[in-house]
N, C-alpha and C positions, 0 to 999 in steps of 0.2 A: 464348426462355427467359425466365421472369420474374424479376425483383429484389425481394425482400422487402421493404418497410418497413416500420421498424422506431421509432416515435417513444417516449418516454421514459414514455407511458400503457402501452403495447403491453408492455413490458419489467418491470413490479411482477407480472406474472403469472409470467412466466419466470424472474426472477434468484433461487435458495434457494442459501441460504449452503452449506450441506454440501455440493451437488454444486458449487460453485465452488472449493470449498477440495479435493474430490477433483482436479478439472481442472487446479488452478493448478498443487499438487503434481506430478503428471503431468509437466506442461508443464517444471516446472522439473528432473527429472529427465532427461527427455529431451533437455535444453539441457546438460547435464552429460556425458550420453554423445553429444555431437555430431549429434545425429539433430533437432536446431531452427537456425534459421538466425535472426540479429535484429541487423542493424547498426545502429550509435551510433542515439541518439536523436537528433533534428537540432530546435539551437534558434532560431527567430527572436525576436530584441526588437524592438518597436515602444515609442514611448513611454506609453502606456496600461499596457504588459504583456506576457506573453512566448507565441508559440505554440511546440509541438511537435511534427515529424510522427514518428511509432514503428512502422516496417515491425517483421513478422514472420513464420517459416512455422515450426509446428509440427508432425510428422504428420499430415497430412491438411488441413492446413488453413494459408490464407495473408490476412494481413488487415495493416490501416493504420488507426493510429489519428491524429487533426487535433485537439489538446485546445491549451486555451488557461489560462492564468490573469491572470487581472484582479481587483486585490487591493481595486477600489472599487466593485467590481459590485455590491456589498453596497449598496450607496447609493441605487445603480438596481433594486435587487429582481431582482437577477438571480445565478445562483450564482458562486465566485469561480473554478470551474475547471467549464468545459461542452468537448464531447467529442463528435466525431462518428465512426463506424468505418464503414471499406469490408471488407468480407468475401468475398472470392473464392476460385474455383472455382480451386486448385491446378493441375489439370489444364489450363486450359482460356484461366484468368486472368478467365474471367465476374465480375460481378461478381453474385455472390447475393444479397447483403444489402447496406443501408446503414441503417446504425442508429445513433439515438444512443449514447452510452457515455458519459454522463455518471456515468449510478449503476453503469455496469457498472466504471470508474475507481475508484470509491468502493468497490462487493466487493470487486474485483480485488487491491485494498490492502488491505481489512481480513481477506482472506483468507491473503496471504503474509505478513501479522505474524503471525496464531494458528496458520501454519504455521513461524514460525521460532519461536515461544514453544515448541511444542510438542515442540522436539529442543531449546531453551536456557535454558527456564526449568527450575526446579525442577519436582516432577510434583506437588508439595503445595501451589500456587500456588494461591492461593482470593481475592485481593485485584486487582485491577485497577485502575491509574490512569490518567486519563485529561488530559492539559493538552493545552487548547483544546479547546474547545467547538461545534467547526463541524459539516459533514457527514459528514466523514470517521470521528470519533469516534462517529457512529451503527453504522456498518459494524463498526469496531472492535472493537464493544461486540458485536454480533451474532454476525462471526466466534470469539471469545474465547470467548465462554458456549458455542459448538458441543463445543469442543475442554478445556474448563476446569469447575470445579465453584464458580463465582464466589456467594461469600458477601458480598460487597459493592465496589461499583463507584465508585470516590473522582474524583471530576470537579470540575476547575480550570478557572478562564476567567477573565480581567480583565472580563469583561461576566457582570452575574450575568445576564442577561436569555437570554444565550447560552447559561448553564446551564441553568436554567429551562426554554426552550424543549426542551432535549436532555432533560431528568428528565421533561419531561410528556411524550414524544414515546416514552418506554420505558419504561410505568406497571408492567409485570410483571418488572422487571426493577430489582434491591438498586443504585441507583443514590442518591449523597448531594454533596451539593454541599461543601467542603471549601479547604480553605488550600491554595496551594501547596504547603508544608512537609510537611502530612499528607502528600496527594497521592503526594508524591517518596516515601513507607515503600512503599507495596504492592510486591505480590511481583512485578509486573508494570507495567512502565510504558508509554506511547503517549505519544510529543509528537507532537503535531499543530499545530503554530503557524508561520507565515513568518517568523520573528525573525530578525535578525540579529545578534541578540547574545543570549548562552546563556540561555536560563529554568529549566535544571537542573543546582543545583551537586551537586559532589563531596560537600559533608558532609553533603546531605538524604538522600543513600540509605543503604540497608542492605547490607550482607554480603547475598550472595546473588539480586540483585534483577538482572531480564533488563528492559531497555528495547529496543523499537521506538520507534527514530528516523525520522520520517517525514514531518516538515515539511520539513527541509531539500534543495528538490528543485530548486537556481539556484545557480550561483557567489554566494557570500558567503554566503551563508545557513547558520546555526549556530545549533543548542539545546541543547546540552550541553558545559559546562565542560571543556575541551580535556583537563585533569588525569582524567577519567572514561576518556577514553578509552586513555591510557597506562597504566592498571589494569586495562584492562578484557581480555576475550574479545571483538575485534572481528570482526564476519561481515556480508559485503556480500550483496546481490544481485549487482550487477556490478561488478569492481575501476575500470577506467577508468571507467566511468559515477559510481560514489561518489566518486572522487578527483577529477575534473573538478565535481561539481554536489551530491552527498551530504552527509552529515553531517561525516565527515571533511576534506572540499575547504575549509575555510578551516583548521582546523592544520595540511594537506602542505602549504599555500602558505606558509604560517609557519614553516616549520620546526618544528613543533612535535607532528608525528607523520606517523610514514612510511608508505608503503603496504607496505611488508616487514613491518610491524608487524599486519595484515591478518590473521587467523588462518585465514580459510576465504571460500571461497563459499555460499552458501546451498544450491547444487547437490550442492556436494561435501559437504556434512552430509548431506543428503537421500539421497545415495548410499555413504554410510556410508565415503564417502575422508576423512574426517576426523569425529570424535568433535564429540557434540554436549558438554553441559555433562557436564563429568565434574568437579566441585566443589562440592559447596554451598554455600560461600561465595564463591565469584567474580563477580564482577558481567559479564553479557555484554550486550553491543549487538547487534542488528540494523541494519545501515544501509540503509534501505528507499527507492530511488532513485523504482524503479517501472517494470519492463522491459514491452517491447511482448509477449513470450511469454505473460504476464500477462493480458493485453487478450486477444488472438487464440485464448486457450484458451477464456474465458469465451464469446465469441463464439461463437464452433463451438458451443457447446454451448445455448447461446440460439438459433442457426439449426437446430439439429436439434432439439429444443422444438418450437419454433416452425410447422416444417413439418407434426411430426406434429397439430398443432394443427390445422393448416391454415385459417384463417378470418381471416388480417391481409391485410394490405392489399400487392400488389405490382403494380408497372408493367413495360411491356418499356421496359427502361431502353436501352439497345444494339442 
């Protein structure tokens, strides 16, 4: 039986945001009613930087994702988080594919933000902000506009070169380069940055304003002023997963906000066991870790693409 491969040229044919943001959805529904299976994410540090491995099996499908971040790859011209996925035969445990996931990382995330904006923000949400300027805020910006009626797109970077790069890189797309300060008003926010210390305070936003958090994805790692999140409407992807590695994991280590405090899962919105935004003016977080169901939906559905395609390249691996 053959093994597809799948390299990161192979995959810009395949990956369209709408059916990934159906899939993700899906996936995360069906992790809600116990029909997905996906234990901890397991991490190793080296001193460079940290890897990941992220099993999962969703309906029909069983896969493993190997991604890495390395925060000076940037130096080396190489990306700061690369990703490779095994995708196997459920049945069988073949392995079908082995593909990269580096950009499928990248939808995979900027699909469960525009799917948690979409039960947390408000519905008249037309501003989009974006802090930092990497790759992941391409995604972001793509997922958002599927699901959103974005009149303009406010993007923050310490590097203007970094914004620059992201404004030519999305010429049809109301994108403006901007202050932090602005930045923090949209009706929508994205941190995207490794910081370890917060780049968004409490008195930049507004009534009503739904952020995806989604840099902070290591112990210590924090972008939002702790007092945000004791006001807020907070909703995880995964509870252990966020309070171990999340947004939240340096204020429960502090003492300085509990996970009882937690309002929901993401699943449980999605399945309508708890209310999405029922306030206009409440400020809600997403805390966006980045579960392996994530990866293993997109997948499936890149391997079924792909087959019907039929013309990439595979080995008898086995």
């Amino acid at each position: 039986m053959p093994t597809l491969l799948l390299n990161r040229s192979a995959l810009k044919d395949l990956l369209k945001m709408p059916d990934i943001i159906r899939a993700v959805e899906d996936a995360f529904k069906a992790w809600g009613q116990d029909k997905a299976n996906m234990p901890p994410k397991a991490y190793l540090v080296v001193e460079q930087g940290d890897f990941r491995a992220m099993p999962a099996a969703i309906p029909g499908a069983v896969g493993m994702k190997w991604v890495n971040v390395h925060l000076n790859n940037i130096s080396r011209d190489l990306p700061t988080v690369m990703a490779v996925l095994i995708y196997s035969d459920p049945e069988t445990g073949y392995p079908l594919a082995v593909m990269d996931a580096t950009d499928i990382t990248a939808y995979r995330t900027g699909a469960t933000s525009a799917i948690a904006s979409k039960y947390l923000a408000r519905h008249n949400s037309h501003t989009l902000g974006i802090i930092g300027a990497g790759r992941q805020a391409y995604t972001q910006i793509l997922a958002h506009a599927e699901l959103f009626d974005l009149m303009l797109i406010k993007v923050f970077d310490r590097s203007s070169v970094a914004m620059e790069r992201l404004i030519n890189s999305l010429p049809d797309y109301p994108l403006k380069q901007c202050s932090l300060e602005d930045t923090a008003t949209s009706d929508i926010i994205c941190t995207l940055t490794p910081s370890r210390i917060p780049v968004l305070k409490k008195d930049s936003i507004i009534p009503g304003t739904h952020i995806n958090a989604i840099g902070a994805d290591a112990e210590g790692k924090e972008e939002l002023e702790p007092s945000i999140l004791k006001e807020a409407t907070v909703v995880v992807d995964d509870l252990k997963q966020a309070s171990a590695a999340g947004e939240i994991n340096v204020p429960v280590s502090r003492g300085l906000f509990t996970v009882d405090e937690v309002y929901a899962t993401l699943s449980e919105i999605l399945l309508g066991k708890k209310q999405g935004r029922v306030d206009k003016d409440v400020i809600t977080i997403f805390d966006s870790t980045g579960v392996a169901i994530e990866d293993v939906a997109t997948a499936k559905l890149i391997y079924e693409k792909a087959k019907q395609v039929g013309s990439y390249t595979s080995i008898d691996l086995v």
